[in-house]
C-alpha positions in Angstrom: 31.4 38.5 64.0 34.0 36.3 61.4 30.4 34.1 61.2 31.3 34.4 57.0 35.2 33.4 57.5 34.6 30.4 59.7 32.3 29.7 57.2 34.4 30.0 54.4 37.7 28.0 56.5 34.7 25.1 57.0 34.5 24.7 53.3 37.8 24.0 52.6 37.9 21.4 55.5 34.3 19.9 55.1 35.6 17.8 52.4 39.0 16.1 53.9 38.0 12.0 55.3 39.3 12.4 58.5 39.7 9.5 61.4 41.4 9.1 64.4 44.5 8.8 62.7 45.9 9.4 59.3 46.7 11.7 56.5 43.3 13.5 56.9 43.9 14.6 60.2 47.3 16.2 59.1 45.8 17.7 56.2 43.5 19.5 58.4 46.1 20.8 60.8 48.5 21.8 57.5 45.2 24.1 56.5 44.7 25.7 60.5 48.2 26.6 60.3 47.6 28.8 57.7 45.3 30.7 60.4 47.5 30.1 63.5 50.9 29.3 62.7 51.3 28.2 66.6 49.7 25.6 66.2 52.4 22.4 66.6 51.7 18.8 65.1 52.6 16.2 67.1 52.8 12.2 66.2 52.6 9.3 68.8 53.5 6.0 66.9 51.1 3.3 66.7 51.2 0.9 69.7 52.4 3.2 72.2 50.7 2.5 75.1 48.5 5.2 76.5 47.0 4.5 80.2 44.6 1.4 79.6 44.3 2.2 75.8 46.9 1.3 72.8 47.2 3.8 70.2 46.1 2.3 66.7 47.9 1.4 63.4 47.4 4.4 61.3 44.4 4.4 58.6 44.0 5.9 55.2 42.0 5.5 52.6 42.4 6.2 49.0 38.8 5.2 47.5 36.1 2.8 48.1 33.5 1.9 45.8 30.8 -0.7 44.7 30.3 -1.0 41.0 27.2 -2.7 39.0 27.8 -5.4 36.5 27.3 -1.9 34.0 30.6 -0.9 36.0 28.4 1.7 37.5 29.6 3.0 40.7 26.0 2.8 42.8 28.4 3.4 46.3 30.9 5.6 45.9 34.1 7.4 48.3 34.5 10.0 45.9 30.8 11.1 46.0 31.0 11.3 50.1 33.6 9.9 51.9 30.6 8.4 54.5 30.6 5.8 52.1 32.9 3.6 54.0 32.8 2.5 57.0 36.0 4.0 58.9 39.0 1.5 59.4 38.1 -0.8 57.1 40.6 -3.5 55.7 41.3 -3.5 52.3 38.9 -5.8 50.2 38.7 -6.7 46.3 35.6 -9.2 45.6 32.5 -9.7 43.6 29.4 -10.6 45.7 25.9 -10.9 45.2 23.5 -8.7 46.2 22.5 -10.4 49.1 26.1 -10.8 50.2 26.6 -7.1 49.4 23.7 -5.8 51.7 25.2 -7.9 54.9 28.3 -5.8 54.6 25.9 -2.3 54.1 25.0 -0.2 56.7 21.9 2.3 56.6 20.0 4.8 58.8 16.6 2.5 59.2 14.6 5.7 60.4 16.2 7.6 57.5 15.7 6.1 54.3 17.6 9.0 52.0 20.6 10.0 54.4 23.8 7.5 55.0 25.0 7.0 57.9 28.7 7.2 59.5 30.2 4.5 60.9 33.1 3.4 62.0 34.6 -0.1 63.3 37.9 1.2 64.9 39.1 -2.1 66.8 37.1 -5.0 65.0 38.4 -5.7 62.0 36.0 -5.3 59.0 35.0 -4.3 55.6 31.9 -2.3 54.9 30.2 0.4 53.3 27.4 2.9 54.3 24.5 4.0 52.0 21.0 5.5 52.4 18.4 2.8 52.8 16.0 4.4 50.0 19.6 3.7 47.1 20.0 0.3 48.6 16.7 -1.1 48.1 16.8 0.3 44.6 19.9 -2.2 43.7 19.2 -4.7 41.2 19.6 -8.2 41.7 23.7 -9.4 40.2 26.6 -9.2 40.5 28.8 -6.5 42.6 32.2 -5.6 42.5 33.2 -4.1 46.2 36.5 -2.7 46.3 38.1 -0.8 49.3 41.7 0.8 49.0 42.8 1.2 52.3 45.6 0.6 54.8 46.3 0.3 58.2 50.0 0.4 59.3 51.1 -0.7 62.4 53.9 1.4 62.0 52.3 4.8 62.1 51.2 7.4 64.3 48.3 9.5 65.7 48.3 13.4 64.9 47.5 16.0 67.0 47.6 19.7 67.3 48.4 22.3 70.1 48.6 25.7 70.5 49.5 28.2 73.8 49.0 31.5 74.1 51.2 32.0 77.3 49.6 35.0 80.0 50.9 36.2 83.2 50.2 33.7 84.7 50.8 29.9 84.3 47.2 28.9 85.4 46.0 28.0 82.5 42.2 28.0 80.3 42.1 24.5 77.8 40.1 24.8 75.1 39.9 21.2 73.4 38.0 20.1 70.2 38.1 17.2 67.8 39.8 16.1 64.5 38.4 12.7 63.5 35.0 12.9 61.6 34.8 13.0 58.0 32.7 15.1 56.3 30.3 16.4 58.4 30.1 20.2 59.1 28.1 20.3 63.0 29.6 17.5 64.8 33.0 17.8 63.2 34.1 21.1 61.2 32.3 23.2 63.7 34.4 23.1 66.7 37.9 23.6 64.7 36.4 26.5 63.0 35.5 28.3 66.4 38.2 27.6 68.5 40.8 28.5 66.0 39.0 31.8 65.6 38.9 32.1 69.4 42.5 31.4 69.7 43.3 34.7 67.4 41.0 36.4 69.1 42.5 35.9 72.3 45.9 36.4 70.4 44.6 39.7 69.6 44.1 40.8 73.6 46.4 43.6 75.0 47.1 41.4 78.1 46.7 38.3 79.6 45.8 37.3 82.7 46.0 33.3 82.1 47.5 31.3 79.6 45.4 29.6 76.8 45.8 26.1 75.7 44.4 24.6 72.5 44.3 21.1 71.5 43.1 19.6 68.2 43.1 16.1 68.9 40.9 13.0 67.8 38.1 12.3 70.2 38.6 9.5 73.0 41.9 7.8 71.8 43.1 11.6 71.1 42.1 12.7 74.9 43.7 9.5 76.2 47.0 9.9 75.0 47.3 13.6 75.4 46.1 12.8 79.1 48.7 10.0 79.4 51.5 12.7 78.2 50.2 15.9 80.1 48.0 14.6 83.0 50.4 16.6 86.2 50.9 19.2 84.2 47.2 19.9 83.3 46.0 18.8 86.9 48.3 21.6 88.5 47.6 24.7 86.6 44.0 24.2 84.1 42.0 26.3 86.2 38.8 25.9 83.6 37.9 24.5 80.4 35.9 24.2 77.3 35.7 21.2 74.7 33.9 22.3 71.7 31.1 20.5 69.9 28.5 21.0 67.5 29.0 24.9 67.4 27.3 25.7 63.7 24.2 25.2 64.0 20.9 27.9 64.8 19.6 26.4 67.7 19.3 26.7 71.1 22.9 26.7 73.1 24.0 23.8 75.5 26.5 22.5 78.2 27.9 18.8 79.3 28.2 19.2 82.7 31.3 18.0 84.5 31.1 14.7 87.1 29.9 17.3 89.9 28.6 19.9 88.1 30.6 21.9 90.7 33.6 23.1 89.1 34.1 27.3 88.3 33.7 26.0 84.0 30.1 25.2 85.5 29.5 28.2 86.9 30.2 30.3 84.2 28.6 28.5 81.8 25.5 28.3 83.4 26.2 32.5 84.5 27.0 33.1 80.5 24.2 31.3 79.2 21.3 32.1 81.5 21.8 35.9 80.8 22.1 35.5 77.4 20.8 32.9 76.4 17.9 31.5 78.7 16.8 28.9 76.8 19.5 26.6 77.3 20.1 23.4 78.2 22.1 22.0 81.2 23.2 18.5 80.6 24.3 16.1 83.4 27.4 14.3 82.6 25.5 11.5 83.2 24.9 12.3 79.9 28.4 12.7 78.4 29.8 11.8 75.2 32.3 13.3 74.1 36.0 14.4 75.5 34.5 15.5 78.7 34.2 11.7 79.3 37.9 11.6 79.8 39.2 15.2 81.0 36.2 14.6 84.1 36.9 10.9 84.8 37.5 9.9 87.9 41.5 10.5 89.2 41.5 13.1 86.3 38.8 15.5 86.9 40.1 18.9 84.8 37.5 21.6 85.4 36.3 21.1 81.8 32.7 21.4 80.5 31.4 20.6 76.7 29.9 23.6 75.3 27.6 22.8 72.3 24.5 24.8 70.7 22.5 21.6 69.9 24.3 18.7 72.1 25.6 16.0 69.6 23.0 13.1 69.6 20.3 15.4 69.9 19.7 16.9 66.2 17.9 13.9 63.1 21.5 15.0 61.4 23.8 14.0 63.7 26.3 11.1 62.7 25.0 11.6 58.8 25.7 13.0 56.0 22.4 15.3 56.6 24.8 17.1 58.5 26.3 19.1 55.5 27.1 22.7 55.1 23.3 23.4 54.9 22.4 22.8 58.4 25.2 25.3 60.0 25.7 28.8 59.0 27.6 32.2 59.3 25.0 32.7 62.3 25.0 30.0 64.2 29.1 30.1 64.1 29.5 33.6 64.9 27.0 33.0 67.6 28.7 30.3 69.3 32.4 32.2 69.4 30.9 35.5 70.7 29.5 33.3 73.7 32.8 32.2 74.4 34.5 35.4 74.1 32.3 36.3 76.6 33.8 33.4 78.5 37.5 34.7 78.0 36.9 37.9 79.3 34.8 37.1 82.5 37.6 34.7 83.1 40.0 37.5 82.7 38.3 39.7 85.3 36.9 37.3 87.8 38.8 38.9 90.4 38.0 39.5 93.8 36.9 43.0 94.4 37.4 45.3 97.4 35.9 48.9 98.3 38.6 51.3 99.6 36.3 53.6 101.2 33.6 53.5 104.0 30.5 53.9 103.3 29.1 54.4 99.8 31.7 56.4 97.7 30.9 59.8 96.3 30.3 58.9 92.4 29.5 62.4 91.6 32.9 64.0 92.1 34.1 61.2 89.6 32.2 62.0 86.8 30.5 58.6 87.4 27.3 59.6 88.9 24.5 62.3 87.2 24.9 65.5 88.7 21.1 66.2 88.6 18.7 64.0 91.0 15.3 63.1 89.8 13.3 60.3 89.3 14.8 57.5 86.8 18.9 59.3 87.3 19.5 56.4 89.8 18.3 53.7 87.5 21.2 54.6 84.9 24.0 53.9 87.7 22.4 51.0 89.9 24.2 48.5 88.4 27.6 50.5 89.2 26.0 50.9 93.0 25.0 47.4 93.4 28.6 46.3 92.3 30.1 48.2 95.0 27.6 47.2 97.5 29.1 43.5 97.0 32.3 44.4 96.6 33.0 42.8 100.2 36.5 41.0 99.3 34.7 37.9 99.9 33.0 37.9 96.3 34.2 37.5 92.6 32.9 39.0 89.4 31.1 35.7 88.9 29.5 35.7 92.4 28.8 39.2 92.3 26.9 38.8 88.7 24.8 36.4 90.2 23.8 38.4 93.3 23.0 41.3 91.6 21.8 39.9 88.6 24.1 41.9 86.1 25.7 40.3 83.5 29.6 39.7 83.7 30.0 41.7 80.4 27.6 44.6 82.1 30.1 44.6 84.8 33.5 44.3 83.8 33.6 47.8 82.5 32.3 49.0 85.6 35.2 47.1 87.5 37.4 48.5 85.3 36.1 52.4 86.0 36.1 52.2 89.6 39.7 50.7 89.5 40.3 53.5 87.3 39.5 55.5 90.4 41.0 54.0 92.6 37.2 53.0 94.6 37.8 49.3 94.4 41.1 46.8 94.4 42.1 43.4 93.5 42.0 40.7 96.3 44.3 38.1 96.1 42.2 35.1 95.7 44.6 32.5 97.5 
């Protein structure tokens, strides 16, 4: 499902040199908009303080290049924009080849891929390029140039979005804007949750409110924290920040500090129906937002959901990781799961029988009207519900005692409410 148009909204993006601030970034947010016109761009100036962090000068780049004494470019921005290594200074010079390869970074274990790289608060400038094109250079003469800046005066961009339910409890749903061109680890996680967002748009009703946020990863986080921190804290009730989403693989979780929070629970309820295969990660072995949303005074009921976990594909962090190694699939895959998420959050109510002893189905239309061997089997699931529905247990809790799927279940919740056989139990 939309696998082909997340696809498509990738391509257009995959290109843009993104950072953690800068025109890129608000070029990306210009082309979402198109999508969801909700979506609201926000600037925080360069040196506003945010909790133990300082937002940075603002960095763009226009090209970067190294040229041979034949003024042939052998490192080039406008070939991939991985070429340069992100927040570098400005630089004009001619250097030999042994000077140029001490300000050249490679993937040693990858001889034909180039690395990204970025130097964010050390002041440098550099270039990345596969080992395998490095050691073919010639001995000579080099000219490196770099146009960049870095304004003091600028801003970070970020983007935000709310879908506003019945309630003012609220579901976040976070991903980054800050790689360059890489389509897993970057282009992925815009591409699904804007689709979720209209999606969710597209509901009859809402229970909860939904909250998206584009943002830059860690600096982004931080200052969105430092501007929304007692808001978030009193009404997020669960969360999602979305990672590497595109690929084919197996699906996988970031767990939060505790691993104890309701986002936990249904991940690990989602995915072991569906998907068995999955991974659980600790948060011991974090790395991206869920770092800051679970840190220790903030602790947002927020998981990362990933098919393959950043760090743990040979692509990851190079420009191996190109439109080839996502796909349509792997896309639609990822946004179905969390669909899957929205609505089990919708109806993770608490359910209550209204009659004693098992209810008479039959009458209903909701049992077969002929008894022999196998007619149970077709209506256990609706039997089992009941038999749990104690007003002690939600859908979630009830899924896992039963072993039914949430999605198996919700539209048997929603037939016995029909018929007035269960009722909602106010959870507080």
């Amino acid at each position: 499902m939309y696998g082909k148009e997340m696809y498509e909204f990738i391509k257009r993006i995959f290109p843009i040199c993104r950072s953690i601030t800068g025109n890129g970034v608000r070029e990306t947010l210009s082309i979402m908009q198109e999508y969801a016109p909700e979506i609201k761009v926000h600037e925080v100036p360069s040196g506003t303080a945010v909790f133990d962090w300082t937002v940075p000068a603002e960095w763009n780049v226009e090209d970067a290049y190294v040229e041979n004494e034949a003024g042939e470019r052998v490192i080039d921005f406008k070939e991939t924009n991985l070429s340069v290594v992100g927040y570098s200074l400005p630089m004009d010079e001619y250097l030999s080849l042994e000077e140029l390869k001490k300000i050249v970074f490679v993937e040693e274990n990858q001889p034909d891929v180039i690395p990204y790289v970025t130097s964010y608060y050390r002041q440098r400038s550099a270039f990345c390029t596969s080992k395998n094109r490095l050691n073919a250079l010639k001995d000579g003469t080099y000219h490196c140039v770099i146009k960049s800046s870095l304004n003091p005066e600028g801003s970070l961009t970020y983007g935000e979005a709310l879908l506003p339910g019945e309630s003012e409890k609220e579901i976040l749903i976070s991903t980054y804007l800050c790689h360059p061109s890489m389509a897993n680890n970057e282009c992925s996680g815009p591409a699904v949750s804007l689709f979720l967002f209209n999606y969710i748009k597209g509901l009859p009703k809402r229970k909860y409110s939904y909250r998206f946020i584009y943002i830059p990863e860690t600096i982004g986080s931080i200052t969105y924290l430092s501007r929304n921190i007692e808001y978030l804290k009193k009404n997020v009730i669960s969360g999602v920040n979305l990672s590497c989403v595109g690929d084919n693989d197996d699906y996988s979780f970031v767990q939060s500090r505790y691993g104890n929070t309701l986002t936990d629970q249904m991940m690990h309820n989602l995915l072991s129906f569906h998907y068995p295969e999955y991974k659980a990660y600790s948060f011991l072995e974090r790395g991206s937002d869920e770092r800051q949303f679970c840190a220790p005074g903030v602790d947002l009921p927020v998981c990362s959901f990933c098919r393959t976990k950043y760090g743990k594909y040979e692509q990851y962090h190079t420009s191996a990781d190109d439109l080839d190694y996502i796909s349509p699939e792997g896309l639609a895959g990822a946004l179905e799961l969390l669909m899957k998420y929205v609505q089990a959050m919708e109806h993770n109510e608490v359910y209550r029988v209204m009659c004693l002893c098992e209810p008479q189905l039959g009458k209903r239309g909701l049992y077969p009207t002929v008894s022999k061997k196998g007619s149970y089997d077709a209506v256990k699931a609706m039997t089992d519900f009941i038999a749990y529905a104690d007003g002690t247990n939600d859908l979630l809790s009830i899924s896992n005692i039963i072993k039914q799927p949430m999605d198996v279940l919700i539209p048997i919740a929603e037939k016995l409410l029909e018929n007035n056989l269960i009722e909602c139990v106010n959870k507080e």
